[in-house]
Wavefront OBJ file of the C-alpha trace (Angstrom):
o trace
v 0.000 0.000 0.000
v 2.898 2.412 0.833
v 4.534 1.584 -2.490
v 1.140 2.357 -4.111
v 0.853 5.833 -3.064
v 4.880 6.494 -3.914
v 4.767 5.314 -6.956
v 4.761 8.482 -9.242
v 2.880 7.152 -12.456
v 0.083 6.515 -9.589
v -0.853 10.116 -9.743
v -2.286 11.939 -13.205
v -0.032 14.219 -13.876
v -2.842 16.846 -15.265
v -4.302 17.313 -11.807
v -1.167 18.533 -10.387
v -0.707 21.304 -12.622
v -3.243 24.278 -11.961
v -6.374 24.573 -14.334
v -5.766 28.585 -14.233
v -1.833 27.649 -16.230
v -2.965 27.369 -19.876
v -5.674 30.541 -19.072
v -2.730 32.348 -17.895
v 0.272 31.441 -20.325
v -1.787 32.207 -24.070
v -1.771 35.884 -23.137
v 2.122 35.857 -21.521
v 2.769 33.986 -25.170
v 0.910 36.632 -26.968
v 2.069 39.549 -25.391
v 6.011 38.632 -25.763
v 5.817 37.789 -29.197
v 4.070 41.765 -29.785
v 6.760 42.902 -28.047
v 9.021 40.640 -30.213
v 8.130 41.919 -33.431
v 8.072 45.771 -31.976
v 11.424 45.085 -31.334
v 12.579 43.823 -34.130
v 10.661 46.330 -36.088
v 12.749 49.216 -37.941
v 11.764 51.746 -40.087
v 12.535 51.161 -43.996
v 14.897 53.674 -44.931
v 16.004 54.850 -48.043
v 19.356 55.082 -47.599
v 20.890 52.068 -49.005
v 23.310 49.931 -46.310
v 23.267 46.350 -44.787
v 19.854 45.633 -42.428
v 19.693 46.273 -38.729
v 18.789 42.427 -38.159
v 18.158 42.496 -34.622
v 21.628 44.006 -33.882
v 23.701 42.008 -35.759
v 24.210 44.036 -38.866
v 26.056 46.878 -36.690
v 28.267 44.398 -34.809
v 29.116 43.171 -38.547
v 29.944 46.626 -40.263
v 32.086 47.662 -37.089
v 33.811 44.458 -37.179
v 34.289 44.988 -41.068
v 35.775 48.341 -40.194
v 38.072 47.335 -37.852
v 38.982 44.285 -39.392
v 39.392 45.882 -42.660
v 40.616 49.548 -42.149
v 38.403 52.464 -43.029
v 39.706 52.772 -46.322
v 39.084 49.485 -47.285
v 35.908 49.041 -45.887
v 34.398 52.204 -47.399
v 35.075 51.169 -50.838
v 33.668 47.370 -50.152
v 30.219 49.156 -49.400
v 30.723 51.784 -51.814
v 30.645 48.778 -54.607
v 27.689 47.020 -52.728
v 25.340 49.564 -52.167
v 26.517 52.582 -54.406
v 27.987 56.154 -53.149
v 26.048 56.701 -50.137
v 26.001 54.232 -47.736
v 24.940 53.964 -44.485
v 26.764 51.906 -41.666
v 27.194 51.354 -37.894
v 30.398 52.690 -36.781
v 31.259 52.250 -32.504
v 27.138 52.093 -32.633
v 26.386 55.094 -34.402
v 25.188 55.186 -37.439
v 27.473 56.471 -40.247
v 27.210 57.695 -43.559
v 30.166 57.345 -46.230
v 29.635 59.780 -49.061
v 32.277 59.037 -51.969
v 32.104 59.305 -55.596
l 1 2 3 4 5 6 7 8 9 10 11 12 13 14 15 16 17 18 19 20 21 22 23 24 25 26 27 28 29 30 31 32 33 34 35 36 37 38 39 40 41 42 43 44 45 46 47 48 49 50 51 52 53 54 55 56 57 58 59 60 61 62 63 64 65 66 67 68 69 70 71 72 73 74 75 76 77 78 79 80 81 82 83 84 85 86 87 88 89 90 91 92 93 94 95 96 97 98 99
């Protein structure tokens, strides 16, 4: 009889957990993946230069700039996006202006 009761697949799992969880969670889902996609959300502009992506497109045109030199860096986004570009440089955004 002891066994009985400590045996764990005794017990139904479902009435352990809380009938108030899945009332409670949809709206906790909902609400983070708003604030998600606010996040992630940047205005289109129309200056030509790699995407924001979350963050990752500064880290990768500062590392390009340090990795590269300024010199050579400006003139690998001069030939991918044209004569005005705009970049992340230290976090800031940056515009190279060459012809």
């Amino acid at each position: 009889m002891v066994l009985e009761t400590l045996n764990p697949l005794h017990y139904n799992i479902t009435s352990l957990v809380p009938d108030t969880m899945p009332v409670a969670t949809v709206p906790i889902l909902i609400l983070m993946c708003f604030l998600f996609l606010i996040w992630n959300h940047e205005e289109t502009s129309s200056i030509p230069g790699p995407g924001y992506c979350m963050g990752i497109g500064p880290l990768i045109s500062h590392g390009r700039f340090l990795w590269m030199g300024v010199g050579n860096a400006c003139n690998y986004y001069n030939k991918m996006y044209g004569e005005f570009v705009r970049v992340w440089i230290s976090g800031e955004e940056t515009f190279i202006i060459s012809k």
